[in-house]
Every structure is written in structure tokens, then in C-alpha cells.
N, C-alpha and C positions, 0 to 999 in steps of 0.2 A: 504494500500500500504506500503508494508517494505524498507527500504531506506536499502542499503550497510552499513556496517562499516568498517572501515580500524584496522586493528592491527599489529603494528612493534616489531616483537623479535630482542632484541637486545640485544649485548654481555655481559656475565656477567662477562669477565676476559679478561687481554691480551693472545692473541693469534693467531695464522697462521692458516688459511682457506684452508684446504686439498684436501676437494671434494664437489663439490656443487652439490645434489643430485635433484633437481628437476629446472625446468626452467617458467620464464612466462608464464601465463595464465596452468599452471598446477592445476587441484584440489586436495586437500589435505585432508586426515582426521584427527583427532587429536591424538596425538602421532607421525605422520608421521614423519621419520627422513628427513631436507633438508638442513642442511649442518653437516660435517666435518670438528673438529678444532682438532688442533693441539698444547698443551701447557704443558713446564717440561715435555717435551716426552712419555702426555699422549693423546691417543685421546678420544675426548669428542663428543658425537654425541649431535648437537640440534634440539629438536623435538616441533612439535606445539603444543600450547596448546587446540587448537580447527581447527574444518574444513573450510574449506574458499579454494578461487582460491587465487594463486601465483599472485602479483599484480606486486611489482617492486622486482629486486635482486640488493643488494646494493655494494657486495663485488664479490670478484672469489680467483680462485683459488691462494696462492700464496700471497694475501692478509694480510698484520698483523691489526686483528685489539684491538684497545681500548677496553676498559670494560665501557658501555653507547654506543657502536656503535649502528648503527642501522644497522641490517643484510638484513633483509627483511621486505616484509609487505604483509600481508594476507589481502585478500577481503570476507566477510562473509554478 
């Protein structure tokens, strides 16, 4: 029997949260782009590093956040 794991990508810079591309209980593959940030007026896309269902979203749109935020958390 395989138990869930949880995994939180979380920010690696400060930054504004532009567009949140996927929502709860969505599945993902790895590379999938789910959000849009916005920093020094460049945008950065952050992508998963593995597949898993969209568990919680922590931020939105309009959002600044810290570098150690926690963005989301993937379910695998």
C-alpha cells in the first residue's frame, strides 16, 4: 500500500504572483508550468519538479511574495 506524499514549491526570490495557472485538485506533470511571477520586470515561470494532484494554492494573483514562501503543495 503506497501512502501520498506532500511536496511545497516554494519561492526562490521576492516577487508578484501574475497568473496562477492551474487550480485545486488539478493533476500535474513534471515541468508543468503553475504559476507566474513577476520580478525586476522579468517574468519567471515556476514549474514542478514532479507529477502529483494540486493539493492546496497558497498565494493569487497580485500577491508579493518572500523568497522561503511556500507557493503550493503537490500531492504524489
Amino acid at each position: 500500500m503506497s501512502r501520498e506524499r506532500a511536496t511545497d514549491i516554494v519561492a526562490e526570490m521576492v516577487a508578484n504572483v501574475i497568473a496562477v495557472s492551474v487550480e485545486v485538485g488539478d493533476t500535474v506533470a513534471a515541468g508543468d508550468q503553475v504559476l507566474l511571477l513577476e520580478s525586476m520586470k522579468m517574468e519567471i515561470p515556476v514549474l514542478t519538479d514532479q507529477g502529483g494532484r494540486i493539493d492546496k494554492i497558497r498565494v493569487g494573483v497580485g500577491d508579493v511574495i518572500q523568497e522561503g514562501d511556500i507557493l503550493l503543495t503537490i500531492i504524489h
